[in-house]
C-alpha positions in Angstrom: 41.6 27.8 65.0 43.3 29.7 61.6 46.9 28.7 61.6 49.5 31.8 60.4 52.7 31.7 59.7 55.0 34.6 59.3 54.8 36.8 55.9 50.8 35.8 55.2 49.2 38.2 54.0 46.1 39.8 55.1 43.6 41.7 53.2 41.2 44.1 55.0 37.5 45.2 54.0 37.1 48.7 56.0 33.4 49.2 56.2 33.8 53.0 56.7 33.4 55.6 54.0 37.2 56.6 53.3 37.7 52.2 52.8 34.7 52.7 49.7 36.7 55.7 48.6 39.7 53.9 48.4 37.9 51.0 46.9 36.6 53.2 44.2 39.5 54.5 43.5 41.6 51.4 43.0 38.9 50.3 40.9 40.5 50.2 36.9 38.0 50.5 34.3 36.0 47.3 33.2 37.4 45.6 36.4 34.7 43.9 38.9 34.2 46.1 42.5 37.2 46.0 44.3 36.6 44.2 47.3 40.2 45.2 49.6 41.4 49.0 50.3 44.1 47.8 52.5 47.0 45.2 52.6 48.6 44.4 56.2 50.4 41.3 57.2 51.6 38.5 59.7 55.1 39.2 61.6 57.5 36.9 63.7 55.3 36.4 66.3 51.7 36.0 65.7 51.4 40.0 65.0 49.9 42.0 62.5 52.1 44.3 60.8 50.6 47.6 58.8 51.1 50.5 58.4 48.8 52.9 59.4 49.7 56.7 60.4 52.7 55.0 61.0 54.0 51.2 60.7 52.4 49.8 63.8 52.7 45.9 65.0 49.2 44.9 67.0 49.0 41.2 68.4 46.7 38.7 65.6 44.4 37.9 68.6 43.7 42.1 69.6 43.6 43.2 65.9 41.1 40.9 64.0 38.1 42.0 66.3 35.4 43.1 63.8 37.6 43.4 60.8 36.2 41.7 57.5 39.4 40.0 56.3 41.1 37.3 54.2 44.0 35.5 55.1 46.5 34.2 52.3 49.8 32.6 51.9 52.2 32.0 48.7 53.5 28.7 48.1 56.9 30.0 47.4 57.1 31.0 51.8 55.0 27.7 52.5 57.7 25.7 50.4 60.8 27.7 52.5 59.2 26.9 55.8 59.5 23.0 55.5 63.3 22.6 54.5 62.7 22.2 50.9 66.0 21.6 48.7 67.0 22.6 45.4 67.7 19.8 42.7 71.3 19.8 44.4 69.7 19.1 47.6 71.3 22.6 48.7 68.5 24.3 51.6 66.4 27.1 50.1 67.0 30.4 52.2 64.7 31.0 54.2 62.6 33.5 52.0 59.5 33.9 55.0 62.6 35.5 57.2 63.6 38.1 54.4 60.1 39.1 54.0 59.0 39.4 57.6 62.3 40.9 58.4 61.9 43.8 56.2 58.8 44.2 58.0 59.0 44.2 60.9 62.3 47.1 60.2 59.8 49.2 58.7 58.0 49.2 61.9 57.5 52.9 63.5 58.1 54.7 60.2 55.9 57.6 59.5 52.8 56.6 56.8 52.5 58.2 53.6 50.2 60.0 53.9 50.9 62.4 51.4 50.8 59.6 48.7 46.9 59.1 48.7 46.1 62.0 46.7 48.5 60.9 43.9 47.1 57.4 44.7 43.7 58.7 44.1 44.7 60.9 41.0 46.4 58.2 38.9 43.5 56.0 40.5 40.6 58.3 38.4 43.8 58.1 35.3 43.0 54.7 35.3 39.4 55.0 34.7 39.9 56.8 32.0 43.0 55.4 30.3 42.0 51.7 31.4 45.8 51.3 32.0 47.6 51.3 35.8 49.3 54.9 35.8 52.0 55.9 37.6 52.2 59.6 36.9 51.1 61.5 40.1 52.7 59.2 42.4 55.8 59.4 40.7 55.9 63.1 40.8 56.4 63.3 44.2 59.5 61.8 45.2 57.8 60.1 48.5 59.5 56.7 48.3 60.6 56.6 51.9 57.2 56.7 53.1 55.1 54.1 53.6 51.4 52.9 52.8 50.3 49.2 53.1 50.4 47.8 49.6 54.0 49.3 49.9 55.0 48.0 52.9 54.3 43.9 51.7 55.0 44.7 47.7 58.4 45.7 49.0 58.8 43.3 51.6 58.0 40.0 49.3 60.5 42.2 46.6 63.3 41.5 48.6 62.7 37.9 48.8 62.3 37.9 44.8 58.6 37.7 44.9 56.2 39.9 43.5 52.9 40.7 42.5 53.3 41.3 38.7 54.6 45.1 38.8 56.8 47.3 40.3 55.8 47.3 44.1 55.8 51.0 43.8 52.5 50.8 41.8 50.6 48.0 43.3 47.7 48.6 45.3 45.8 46.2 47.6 43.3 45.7 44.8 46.1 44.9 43.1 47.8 42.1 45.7 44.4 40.4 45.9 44.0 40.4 42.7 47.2 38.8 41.5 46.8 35.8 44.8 43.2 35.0 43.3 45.0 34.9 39.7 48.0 32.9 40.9 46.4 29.9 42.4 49.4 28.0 41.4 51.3 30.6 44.1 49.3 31.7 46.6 45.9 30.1 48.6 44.1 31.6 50.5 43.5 30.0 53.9 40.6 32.2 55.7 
């Protein structure tokens, strides 16, 4: 039996076509085959949180049928979950609650579904340029709307964590990518 904890995060291989586009897409130049196209994560109570056409909570045990998946989990929530002090022996706040608590708020917003276009457009950008754009994106205001990466970049911002950029710009690809560089923060468990 896996063990999860509020605030892991879960990253999902879709086997349909639209999951390979979005692969593709997040793809930068010279970078190995991106093997996520979508970012969801664990809430309060043993529930998956992502957002889909809108931010939707599923129970774990109903949502992982037939889903290619890894589980992983920072350090930095592991270390809050135990009690851990400070050198001054003052308790850590508990970061897991700020992260699943913006969540789990975000839950029954409308997607952004307008944003995959300017995903996909600064997506081909960084084919060419080699860099991680954020030109098409950022032209349409859309910020209240939002799409998986988004939903977990901004909820582990609020704790103070990250996943080495702005959370407007990361993608899945991107969140995997920095836990499998970051071994020394995050591990995954499944």
């Amino acid at each position: 039996m896996m063990i999860k904890f509020p605030g892991d995060l879960i990253f999902v291989k879709s086997k349909t076509y639209l999951g390979w586009v979005i692969r593709w897409f997040e793809r930068s130049r010279g970078e190995s085959p991106s093997w996520t196209n979508h970012t969801a994560g664990i809430g309060s109570v043993n529930n998956v949180i992502e957002a889909q056409m809108k931010v939707i909570s599923t129970p774990f045990d109903e949502w992982h049928q037939n889903k290619e998946f890894q589980l992983w989990r920072t350090v930095d929530l592991a270390f809050s979950r135990i009690g851990c002090c400070d050198n001054k022996g003052r308790a850590y706040a508990s970061v897991s609650s700020r992260v699943v608590e913006y969540a789990e708020a975000q839950i029954g917003r409308k997607y952004g579904v307008m944003k995959i276009i300017p995903h996909a457009f600064d997506g081909l950008l960084s084919k060419i340029t080699g860099g991680s754009p954020y030109v098409f994106r950022r032209m349409l205001c859309l910020e209240n709307y939002p799409i998986c990466s988004w939903l977990w970049a901004y909820a582990y911002h609020t704790a103070g964590l990250d996943f080495g950029g702005d959370p407007k710009r990361i993608t899945p690809d991107d969140q995997l990518d920095y836990c499998v560089n970051h071994p020394n923060k995050w591990e995954r468990i499944c």
